[in-house]
N, CA, C and O of each residue as an XYZ file, in Angstrom:
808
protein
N      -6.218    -94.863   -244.466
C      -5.587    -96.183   -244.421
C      -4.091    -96.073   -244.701
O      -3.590    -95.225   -245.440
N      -3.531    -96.879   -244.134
C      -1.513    -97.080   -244.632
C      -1.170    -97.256   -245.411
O      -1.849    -98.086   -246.016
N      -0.058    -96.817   -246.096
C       0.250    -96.682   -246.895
C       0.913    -99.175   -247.249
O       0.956    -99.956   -248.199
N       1.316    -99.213   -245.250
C       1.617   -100.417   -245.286
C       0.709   -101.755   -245.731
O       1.102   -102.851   -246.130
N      -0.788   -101.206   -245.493
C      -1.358   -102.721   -245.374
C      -2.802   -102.454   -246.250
O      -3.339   -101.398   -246.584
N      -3.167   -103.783   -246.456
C      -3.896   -103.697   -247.173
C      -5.251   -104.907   -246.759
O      -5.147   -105.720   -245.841
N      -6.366   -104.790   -247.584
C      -7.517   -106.122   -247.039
C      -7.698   -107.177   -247.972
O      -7.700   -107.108   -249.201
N      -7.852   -108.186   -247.215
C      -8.095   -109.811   -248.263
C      -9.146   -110.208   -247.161
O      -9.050   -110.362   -245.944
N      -9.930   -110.290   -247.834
C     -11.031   -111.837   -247.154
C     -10.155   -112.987   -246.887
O      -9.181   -113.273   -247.583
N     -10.543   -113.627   -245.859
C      -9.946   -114.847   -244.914
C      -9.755   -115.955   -245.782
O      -8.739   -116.339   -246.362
N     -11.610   -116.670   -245.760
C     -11.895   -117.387   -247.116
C     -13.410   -117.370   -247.943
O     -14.084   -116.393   -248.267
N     -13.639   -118.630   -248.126
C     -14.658   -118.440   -248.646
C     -16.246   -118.098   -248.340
O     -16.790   -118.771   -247.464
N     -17.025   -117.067   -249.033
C     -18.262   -116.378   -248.351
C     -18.951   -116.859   -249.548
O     -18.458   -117.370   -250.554
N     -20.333   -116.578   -249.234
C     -21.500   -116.930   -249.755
C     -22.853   -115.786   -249.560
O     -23.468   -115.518   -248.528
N     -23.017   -115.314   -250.781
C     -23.462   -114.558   -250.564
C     -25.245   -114.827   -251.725
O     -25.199   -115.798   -252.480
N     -26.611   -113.954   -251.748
C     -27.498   -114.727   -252.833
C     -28.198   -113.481   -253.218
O     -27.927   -112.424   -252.646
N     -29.113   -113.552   -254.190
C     -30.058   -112.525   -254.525
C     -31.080   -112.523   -255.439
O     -30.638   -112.629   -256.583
N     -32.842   -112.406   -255.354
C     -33.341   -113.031   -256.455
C     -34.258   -111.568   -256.606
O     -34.310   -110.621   -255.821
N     -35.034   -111.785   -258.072
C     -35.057   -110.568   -258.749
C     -36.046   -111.018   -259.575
O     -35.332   -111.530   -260.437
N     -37.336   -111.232   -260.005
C     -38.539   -112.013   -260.849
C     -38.150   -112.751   -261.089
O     -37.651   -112.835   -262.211
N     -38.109   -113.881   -260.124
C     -37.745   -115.315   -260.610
C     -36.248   -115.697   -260.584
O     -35.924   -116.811   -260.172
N     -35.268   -114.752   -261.037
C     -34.075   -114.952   -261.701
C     -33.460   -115.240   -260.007
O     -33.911   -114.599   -259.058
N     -32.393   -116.286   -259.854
C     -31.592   -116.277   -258.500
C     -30.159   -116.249   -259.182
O     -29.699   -116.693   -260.234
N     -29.752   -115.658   -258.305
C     -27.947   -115.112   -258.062
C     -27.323   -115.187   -257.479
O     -27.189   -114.178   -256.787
N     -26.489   -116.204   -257.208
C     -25.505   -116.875   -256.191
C     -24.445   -116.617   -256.260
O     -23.796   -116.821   -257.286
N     -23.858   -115.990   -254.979
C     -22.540   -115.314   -255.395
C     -21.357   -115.874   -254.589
O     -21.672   -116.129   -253.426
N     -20.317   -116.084   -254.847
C     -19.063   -116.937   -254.343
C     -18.092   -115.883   -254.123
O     -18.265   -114.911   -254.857
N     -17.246   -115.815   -253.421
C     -16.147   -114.876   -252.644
C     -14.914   -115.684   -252.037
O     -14.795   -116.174   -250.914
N     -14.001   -115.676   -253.154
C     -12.806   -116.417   -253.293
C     -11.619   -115.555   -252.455
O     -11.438   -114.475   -253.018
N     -10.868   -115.708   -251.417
C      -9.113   -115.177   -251.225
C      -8.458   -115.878   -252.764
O      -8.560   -117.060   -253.093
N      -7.679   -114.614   -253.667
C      -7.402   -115.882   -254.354
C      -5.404   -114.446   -254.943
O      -5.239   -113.228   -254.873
N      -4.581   -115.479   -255.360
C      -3.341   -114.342   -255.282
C      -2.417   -115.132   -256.729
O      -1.198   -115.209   -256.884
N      -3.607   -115.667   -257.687
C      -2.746   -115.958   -258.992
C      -4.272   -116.190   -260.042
O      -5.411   -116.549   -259.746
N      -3.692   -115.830   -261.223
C      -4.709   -116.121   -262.347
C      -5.193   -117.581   -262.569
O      -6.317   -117.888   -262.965
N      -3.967   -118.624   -262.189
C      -4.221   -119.546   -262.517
C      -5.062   -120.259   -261.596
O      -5.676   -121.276   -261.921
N      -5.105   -119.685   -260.327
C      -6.175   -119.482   -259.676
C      -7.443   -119.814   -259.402
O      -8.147   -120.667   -258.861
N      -7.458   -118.606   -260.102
C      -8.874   -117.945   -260.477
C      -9.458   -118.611   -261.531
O     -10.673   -118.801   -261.601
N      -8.466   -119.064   -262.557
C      -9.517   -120.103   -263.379
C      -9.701   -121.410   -262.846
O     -10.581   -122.061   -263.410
N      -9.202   -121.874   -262.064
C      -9.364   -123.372   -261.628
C     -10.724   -122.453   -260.666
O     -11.744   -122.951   -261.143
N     -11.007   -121.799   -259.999
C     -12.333   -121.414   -258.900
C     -13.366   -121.105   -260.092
O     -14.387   -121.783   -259.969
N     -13.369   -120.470   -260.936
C     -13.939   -120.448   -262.280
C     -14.935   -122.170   -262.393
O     -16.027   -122.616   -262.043
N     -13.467   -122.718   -263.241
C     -14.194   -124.249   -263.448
C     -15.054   -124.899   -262.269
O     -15.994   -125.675   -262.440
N     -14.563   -124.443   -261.035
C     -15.271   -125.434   -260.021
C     -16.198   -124.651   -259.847
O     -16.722   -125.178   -258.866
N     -16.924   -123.595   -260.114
C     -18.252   -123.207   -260.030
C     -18.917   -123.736   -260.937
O     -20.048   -124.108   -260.627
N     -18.451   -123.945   -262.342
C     -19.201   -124.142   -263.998
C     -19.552   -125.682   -263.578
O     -20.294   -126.366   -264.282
N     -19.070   -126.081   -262.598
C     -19.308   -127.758   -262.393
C     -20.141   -127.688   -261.717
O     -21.201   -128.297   -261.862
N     -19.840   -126.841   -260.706
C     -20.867   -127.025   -259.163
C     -22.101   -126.422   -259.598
O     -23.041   -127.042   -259.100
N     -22.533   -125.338   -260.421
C     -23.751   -124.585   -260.741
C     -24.287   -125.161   -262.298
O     -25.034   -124.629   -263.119
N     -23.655   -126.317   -262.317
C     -23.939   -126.498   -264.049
C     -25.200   -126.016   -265.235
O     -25.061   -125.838   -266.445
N     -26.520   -125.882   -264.335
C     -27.746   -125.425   -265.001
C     -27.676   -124.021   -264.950
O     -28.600   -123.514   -265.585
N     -26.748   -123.029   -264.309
C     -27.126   -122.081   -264.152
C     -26.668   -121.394   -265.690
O     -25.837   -121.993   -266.372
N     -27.356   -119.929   -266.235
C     -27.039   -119.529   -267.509
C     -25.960   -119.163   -267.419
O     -25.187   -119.832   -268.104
N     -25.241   -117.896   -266.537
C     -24.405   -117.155   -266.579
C     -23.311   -116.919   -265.572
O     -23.671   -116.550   -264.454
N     -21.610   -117.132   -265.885
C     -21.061   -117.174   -264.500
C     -20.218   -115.857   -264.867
O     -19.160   -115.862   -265.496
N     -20.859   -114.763   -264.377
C     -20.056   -113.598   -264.211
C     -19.219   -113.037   -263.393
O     -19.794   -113.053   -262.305
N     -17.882   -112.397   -263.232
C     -16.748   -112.637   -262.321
C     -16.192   -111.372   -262.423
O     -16.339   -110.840   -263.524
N     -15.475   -110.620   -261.410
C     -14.546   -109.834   -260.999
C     -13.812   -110.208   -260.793
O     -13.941   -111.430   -260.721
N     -12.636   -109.785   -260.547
C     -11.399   -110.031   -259.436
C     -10.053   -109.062   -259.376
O      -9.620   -108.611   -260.436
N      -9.540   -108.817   -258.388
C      -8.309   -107.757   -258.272
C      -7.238   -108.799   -257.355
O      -7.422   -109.580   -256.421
N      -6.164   -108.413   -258.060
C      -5.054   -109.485   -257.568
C      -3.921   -108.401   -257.644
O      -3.788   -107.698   -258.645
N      -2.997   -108.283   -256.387
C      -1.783   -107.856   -255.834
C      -2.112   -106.572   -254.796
O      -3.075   -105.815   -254.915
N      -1.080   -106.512   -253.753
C      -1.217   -105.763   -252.663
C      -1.210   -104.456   -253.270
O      -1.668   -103.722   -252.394
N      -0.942   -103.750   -254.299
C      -1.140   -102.507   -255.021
C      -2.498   -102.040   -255.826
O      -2.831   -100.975   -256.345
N      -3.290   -103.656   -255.656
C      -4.117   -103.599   -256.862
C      -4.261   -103.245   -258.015
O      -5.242   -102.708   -258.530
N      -2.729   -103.699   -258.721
C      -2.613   -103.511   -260.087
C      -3.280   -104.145   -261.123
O      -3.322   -103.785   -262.299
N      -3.814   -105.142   -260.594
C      -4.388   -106.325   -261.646
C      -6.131   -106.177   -261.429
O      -6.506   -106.524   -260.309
N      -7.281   -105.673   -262.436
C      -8.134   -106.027   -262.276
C      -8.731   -106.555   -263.880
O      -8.408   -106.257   -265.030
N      -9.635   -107.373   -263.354
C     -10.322   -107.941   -264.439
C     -11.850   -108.156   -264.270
O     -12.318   -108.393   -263.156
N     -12.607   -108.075   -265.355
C     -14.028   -108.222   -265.132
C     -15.182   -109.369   -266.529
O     -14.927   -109.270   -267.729
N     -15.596   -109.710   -266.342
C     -16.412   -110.928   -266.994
C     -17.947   -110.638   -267.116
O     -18.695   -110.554   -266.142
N     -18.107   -110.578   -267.660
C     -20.034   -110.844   -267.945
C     -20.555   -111.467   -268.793
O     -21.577   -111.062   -269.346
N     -19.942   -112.658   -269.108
C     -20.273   -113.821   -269.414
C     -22.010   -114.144   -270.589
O     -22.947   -114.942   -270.550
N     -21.673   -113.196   -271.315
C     -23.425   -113.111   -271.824
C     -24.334   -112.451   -271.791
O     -25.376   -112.419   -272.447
N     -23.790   -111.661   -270.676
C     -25.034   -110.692   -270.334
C     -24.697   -109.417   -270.904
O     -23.599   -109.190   -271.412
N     -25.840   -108.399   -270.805
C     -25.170   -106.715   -271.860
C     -24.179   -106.629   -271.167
O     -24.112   -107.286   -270.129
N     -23.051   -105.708   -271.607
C     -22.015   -105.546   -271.799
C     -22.343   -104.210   -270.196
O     -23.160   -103.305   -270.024
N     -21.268   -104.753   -269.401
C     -21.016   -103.868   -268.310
C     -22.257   -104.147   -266.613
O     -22.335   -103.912   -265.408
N     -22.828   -104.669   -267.547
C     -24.265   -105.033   -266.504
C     -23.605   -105.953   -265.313
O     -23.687   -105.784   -264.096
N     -23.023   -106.834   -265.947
C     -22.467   -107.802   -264.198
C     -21.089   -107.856   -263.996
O     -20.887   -107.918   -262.783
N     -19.673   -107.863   -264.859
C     -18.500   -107.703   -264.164
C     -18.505   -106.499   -263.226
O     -18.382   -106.475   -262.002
N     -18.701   -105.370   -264.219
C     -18.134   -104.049   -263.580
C     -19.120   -103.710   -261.946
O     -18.480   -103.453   -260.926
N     -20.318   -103.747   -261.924
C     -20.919   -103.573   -260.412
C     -20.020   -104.673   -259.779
O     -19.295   -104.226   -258.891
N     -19.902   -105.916   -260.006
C     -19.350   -106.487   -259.122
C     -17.862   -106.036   -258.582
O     -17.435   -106.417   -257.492
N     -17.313   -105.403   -259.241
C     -15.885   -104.493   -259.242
C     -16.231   -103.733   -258.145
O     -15.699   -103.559   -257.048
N     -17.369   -103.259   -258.740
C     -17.356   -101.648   -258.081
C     -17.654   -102.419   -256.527
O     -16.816   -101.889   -255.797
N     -18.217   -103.123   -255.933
C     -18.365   -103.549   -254.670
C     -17.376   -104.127   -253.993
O     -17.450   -104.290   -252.775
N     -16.262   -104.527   -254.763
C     -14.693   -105.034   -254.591
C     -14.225   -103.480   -253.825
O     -14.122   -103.151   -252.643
N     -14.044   -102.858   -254.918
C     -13.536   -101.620   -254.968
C     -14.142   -100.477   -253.402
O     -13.470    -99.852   -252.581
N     -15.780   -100.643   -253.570
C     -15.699    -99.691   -252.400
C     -15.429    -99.825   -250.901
O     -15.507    -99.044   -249.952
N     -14.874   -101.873   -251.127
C     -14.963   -102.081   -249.508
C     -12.995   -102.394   -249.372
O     -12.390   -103.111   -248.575
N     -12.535   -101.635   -250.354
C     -10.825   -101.558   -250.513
C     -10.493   -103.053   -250.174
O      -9.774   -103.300   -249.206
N     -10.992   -104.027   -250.940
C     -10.361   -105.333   -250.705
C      -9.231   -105.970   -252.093
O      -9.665   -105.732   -253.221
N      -8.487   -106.386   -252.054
C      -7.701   -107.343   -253.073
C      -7.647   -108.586   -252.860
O      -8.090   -109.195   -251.886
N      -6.878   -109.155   -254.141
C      -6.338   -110.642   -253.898
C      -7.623   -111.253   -253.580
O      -7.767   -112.250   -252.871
N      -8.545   -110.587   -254.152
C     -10.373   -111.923   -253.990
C     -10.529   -111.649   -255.619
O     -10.010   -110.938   -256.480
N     -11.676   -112.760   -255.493
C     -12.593   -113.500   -256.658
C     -14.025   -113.362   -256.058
O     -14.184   -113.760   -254.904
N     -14.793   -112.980   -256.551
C     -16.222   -112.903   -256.595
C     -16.816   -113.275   -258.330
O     -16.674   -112.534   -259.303
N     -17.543   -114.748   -258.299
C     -18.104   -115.194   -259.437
C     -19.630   -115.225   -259.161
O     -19.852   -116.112   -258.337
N     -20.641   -114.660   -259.500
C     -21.794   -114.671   -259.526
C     -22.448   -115.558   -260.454
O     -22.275   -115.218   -261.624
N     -23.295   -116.809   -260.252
C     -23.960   -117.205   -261.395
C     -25.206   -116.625   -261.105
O     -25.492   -116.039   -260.061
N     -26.051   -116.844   -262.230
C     -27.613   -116.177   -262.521
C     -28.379   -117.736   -263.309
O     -28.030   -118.474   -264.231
N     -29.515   -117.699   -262.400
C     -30.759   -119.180   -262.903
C     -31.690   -118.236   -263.409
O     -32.116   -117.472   -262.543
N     -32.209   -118.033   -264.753
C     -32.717   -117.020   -265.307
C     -33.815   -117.907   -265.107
O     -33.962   -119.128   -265.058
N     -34.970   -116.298   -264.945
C     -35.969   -116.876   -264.090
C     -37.332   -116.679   -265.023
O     -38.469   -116.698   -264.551
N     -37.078   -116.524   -266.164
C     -38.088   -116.180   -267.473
C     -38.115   -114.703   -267.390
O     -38.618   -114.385   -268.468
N     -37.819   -113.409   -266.611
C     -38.687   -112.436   -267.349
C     -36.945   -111.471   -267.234
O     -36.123   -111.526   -266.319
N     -36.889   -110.678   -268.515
C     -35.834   -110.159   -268.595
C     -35.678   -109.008   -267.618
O     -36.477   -108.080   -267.742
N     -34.811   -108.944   -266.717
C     -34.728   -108.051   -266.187
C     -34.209   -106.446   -266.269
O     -34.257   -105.613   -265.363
N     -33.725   -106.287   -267.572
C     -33.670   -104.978   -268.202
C     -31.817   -104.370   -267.591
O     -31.306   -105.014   -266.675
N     -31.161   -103.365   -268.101
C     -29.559   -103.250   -267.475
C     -30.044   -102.700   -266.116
O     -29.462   -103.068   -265.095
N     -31.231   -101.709   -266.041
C     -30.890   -101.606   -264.549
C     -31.142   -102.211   -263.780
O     -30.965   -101.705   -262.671
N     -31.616   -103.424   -263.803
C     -32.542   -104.495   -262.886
C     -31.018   -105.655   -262.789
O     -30.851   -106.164   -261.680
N     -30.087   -105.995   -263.792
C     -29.202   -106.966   -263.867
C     -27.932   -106.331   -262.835
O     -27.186   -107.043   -262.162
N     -27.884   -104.683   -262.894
C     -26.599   -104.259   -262.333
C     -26.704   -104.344   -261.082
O     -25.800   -104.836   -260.407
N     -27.779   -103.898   -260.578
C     -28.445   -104.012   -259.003
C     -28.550   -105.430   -258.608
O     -28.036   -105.810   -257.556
N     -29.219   -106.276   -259.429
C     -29.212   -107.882   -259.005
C     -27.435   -108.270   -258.814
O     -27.072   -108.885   -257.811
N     -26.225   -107.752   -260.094
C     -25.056   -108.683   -259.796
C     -24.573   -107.532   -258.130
O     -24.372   -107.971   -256.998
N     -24.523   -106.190   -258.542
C     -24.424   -105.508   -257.768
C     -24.375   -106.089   -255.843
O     -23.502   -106.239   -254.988
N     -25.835   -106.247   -255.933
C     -26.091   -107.276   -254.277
C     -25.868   -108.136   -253.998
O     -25.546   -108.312   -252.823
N     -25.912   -109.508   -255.170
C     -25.587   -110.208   -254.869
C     -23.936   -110.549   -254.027
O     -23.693   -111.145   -252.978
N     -23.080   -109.908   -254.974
C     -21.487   -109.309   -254.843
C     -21.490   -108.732   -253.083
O     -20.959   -109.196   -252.075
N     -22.349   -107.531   -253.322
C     -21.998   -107.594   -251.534
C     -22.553   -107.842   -250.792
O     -22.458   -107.290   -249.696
N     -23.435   -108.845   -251.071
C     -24.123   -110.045   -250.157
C     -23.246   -110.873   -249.381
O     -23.294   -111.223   -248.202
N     -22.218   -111.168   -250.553
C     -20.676   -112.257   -249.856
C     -20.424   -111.662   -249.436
O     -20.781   -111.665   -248.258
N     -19.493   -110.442   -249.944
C     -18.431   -109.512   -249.070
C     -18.895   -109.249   -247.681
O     -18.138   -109.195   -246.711
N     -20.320   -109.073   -247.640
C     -21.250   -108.577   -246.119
C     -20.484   -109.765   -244.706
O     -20.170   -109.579   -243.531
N     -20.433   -111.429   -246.011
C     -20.753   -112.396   -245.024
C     -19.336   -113.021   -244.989
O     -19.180   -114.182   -244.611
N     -17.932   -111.953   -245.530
C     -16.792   -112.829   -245.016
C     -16.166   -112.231   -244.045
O     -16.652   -111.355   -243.330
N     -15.123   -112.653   -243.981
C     -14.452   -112.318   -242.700
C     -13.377   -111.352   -243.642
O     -13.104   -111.750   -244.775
N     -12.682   -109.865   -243.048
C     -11.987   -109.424   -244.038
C     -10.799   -108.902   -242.705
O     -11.007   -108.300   -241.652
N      -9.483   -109.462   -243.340
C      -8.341   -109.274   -242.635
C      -7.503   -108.322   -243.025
O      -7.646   -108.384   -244.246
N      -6.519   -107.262   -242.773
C      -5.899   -106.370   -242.861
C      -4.262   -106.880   -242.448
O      -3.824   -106.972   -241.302
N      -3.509   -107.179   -243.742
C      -2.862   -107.090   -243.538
C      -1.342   -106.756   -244.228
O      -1.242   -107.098   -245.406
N       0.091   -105.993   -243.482
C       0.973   -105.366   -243.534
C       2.029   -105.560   -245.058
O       2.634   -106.609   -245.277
N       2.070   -104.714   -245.712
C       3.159   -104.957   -246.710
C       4.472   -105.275   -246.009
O       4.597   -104.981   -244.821
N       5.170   -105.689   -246.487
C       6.605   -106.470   -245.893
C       7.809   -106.666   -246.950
O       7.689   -107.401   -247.931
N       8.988   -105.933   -246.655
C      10.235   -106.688   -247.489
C      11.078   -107.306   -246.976
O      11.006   -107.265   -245.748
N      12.064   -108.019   -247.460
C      12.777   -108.673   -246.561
C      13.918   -108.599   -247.223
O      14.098   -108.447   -248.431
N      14.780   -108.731   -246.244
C      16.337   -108.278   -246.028
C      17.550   -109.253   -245.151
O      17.467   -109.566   -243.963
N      18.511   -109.567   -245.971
C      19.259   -110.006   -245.145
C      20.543   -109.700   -244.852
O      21.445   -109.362   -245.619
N      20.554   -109.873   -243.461
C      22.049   -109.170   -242.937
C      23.140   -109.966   -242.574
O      23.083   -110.983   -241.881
N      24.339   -109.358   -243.173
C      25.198   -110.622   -242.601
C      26.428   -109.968   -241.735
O      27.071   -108.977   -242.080
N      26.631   -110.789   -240.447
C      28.049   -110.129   -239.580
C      28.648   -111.450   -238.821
O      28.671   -112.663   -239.032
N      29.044   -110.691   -237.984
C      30.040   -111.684   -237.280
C      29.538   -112.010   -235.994
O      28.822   -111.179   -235.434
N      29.816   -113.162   -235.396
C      29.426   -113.687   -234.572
C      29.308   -112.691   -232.901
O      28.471   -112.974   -232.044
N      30.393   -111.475   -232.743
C      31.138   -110.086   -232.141
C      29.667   -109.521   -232.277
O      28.970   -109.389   -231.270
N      29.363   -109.303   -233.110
C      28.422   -108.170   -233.479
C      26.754   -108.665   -233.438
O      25.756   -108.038   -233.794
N      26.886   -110.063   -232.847
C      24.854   -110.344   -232.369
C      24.721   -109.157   -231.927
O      23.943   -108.469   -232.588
N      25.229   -108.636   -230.991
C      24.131   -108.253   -229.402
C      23.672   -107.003   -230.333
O      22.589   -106.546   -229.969
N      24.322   -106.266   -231.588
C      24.145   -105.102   -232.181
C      22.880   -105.550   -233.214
O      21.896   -104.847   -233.442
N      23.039   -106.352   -233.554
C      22.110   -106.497   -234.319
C      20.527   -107.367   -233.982
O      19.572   -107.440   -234.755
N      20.596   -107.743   -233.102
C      19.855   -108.175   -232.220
C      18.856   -107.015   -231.481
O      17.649   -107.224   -231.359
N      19.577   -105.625   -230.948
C      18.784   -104.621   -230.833
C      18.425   -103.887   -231.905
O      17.556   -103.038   -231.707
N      18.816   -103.984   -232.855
C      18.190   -103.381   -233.716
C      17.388   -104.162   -234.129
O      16.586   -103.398   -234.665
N      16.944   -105.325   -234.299
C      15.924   -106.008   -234.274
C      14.454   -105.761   -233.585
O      13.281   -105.616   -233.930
N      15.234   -105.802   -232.420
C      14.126   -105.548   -231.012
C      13.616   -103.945   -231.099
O      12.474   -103.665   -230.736
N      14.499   -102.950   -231.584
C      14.144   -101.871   -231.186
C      13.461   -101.406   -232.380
O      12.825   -100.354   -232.331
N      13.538   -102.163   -233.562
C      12.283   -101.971   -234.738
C      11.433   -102.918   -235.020
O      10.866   -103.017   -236.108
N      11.289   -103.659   -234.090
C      10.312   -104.879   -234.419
C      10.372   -105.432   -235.186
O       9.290   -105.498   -235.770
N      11.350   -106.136   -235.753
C      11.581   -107.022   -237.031
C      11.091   -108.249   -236.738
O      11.210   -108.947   -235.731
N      10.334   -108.467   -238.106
C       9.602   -110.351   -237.085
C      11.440   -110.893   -238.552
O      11.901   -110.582   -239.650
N      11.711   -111.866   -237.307
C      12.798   -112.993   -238.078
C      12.184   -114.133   -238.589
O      11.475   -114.968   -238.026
N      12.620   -114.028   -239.923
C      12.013   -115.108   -240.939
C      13.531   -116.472   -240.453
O      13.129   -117.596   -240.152
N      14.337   -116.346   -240.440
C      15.413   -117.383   -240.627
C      16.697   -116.860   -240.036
O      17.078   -115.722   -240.311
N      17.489   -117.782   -239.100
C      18.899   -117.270   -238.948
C      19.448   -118.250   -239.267
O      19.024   -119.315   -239.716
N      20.887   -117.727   -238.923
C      22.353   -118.737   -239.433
C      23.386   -118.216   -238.582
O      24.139   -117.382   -239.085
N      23.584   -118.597   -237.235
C      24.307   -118.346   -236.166
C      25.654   -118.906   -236.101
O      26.246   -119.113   -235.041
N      26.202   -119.188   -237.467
C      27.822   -119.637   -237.502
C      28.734   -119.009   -237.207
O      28.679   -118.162   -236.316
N      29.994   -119.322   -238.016
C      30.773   -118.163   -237.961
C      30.368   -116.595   -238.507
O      30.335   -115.507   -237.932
N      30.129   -116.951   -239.660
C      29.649   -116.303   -240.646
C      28.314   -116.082   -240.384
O      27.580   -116.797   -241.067
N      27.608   -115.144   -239.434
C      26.285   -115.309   -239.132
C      25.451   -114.601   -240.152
O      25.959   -114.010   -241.105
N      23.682   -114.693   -239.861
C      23.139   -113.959   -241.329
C      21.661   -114.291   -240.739
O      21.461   -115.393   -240.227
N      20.732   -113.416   -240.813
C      19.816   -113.119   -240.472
C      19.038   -112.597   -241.421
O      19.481   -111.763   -242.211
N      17.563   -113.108   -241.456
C      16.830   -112.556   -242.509
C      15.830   -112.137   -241.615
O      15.625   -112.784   -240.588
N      14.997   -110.838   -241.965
C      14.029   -110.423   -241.820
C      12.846   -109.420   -242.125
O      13.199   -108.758   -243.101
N      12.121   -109.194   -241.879
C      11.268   -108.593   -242.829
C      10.542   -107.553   -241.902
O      10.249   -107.721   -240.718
N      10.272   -106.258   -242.812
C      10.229   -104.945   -242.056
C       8.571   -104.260   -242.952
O       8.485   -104.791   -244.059
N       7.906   -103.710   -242.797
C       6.996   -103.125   -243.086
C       7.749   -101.520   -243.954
O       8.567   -100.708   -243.520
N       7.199   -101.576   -244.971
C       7.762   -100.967   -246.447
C       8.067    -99.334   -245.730
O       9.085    -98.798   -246.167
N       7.382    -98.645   -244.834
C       7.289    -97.240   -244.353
C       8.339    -97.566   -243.536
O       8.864    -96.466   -243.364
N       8.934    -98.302   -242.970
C      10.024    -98.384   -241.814
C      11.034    -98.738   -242.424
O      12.018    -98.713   -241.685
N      11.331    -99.183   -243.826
C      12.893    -99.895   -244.265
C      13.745    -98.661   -244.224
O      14.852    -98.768   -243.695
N      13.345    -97.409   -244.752
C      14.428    -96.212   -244.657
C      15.126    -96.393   -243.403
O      16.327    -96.659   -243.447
N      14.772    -96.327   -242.740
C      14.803    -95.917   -241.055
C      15.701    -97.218   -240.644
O      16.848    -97.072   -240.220
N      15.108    -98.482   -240.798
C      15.689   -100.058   -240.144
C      16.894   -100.282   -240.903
O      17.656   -101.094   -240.377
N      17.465    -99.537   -242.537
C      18.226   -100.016   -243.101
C      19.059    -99.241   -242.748
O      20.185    -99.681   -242.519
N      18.783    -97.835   -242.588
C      20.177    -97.128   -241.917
C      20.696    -97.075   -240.586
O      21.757    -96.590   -240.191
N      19.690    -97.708   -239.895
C      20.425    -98.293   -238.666
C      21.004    -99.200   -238.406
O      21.646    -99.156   -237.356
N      21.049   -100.413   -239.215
C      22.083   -101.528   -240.025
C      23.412   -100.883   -240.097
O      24.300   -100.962   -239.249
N      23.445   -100.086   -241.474
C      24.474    -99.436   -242.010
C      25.259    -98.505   -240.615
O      26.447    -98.185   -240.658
N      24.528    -98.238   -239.674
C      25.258    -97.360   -239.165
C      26.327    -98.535   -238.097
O      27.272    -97.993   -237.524
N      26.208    -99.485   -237.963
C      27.413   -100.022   -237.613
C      28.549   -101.180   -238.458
O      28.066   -102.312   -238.449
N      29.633   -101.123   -239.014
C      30.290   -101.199   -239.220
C      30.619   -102.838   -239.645
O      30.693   -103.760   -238.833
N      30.787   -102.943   -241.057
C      30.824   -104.022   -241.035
C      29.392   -105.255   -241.260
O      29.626   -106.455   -241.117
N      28.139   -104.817   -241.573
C      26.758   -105.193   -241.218
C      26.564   -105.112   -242.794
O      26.411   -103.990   -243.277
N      26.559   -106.198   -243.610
C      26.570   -106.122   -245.239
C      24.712   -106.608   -245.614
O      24.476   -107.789   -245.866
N      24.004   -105.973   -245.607
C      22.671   -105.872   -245.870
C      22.070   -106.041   -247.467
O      22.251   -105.214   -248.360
N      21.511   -106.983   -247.562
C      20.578   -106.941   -249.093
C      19.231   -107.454   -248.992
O      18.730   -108.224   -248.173
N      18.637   -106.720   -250.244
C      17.040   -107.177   -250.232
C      16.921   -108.682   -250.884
O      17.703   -109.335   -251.575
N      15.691   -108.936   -250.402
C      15.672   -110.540   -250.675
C      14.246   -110.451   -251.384
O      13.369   -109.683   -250.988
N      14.077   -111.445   -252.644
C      13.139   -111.338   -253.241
C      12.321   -112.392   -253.239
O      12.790   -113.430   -253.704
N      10.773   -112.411   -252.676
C      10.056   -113.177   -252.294
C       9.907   -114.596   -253.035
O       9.114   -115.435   -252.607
């Protein structure tokens, strides 16, 4: 896989799983802030209100620096972490997967709970839609009105998608380049004269 891009589910999946009695309903959030994730949190604790247990994963940022895991009651490791691990082996970020559990009278023991949050988890993931897509920075250039047609091919000849222009005197162009190509797109900027370039922060 690239170093550029990365996977998010579209939106929301639905995924289930039952186990002596016990059912496990599992939810599969796109989600790209904590605060987030607790508002999708509350609207399950509302929507599933009888259920015992709302256990949750989630990994947030295109690096997947951020993970967190929940098991809400249950032994310790039995339902965040499988649900991770099913995050994890299908390389997705920026989702929420909350599993509740309707305990069904007979205890199902740690290896019976990890396998139940386990499937349930990629029961959703099975049933969303999962998109791939490009890391991006953005940059803006500023020249003179003389100097479009130059910067214009360099546009074209690295595929820059244009977020915004400003075709005045003072012209200025923003756009955004895929993270493996900025070496390359920024020194072909620089190589003509006059072309004052900075990064722009999202």
């Amino acid at each position: 896989m690239s170093t550029d891009t990365y996977k998010e589910v579209k939106k929301l999946s639905f995924g289930s799983y039952k186990d002596k009695g016990s059912k496990f309903i599992s939810y599969c959030y796109p989600v790209y802030s904590e605060e987030e994730i607790k508002d999708k949190i509350e609207e399950i604790k509302k929507k599933e209100h009888a259920a015992k247990h709302y256990c949750y994963a989630y990994i947030l940022n295109t690096d997947k620096s951020l993970k967190r895991t929940n098991d809400d009651g249950e032994p310790s490791s039995t339902a965040g972490k499988p649900i991770l691990g099913q995050i994890l082996s299908s390389d997705l970020t920026n989702i929420l997967i909350i599993v509740t559990r309707y305990f069904g009278g007979v205890k199902l023991g740690v290896g019976g709970l990890i396998n139940a949050y386990r499937k349930a988890a990629a029961d959703a993931i099975s049933k969303s839609v999962i998109i791939t897509k490009v890391i991006q920075e953005r940059y803006e250039v500023s020249f003179q009105y003389i100097q479009m047609n130059d910067v214009m091919r360099i546009v074209k000849e690295y595929k820059l998608d244009i977020i915004d222009t400003d075709f005045s005197i003072n012209c200025k162009l923003i756009f955004a380049v895929a993270k493996s190509k900025r070496n390359t797109t920024l020194n072909a900027f620089k190589k003509n004269h006059n072309l004052k370039i900075q990064y722009i922060k999202k």
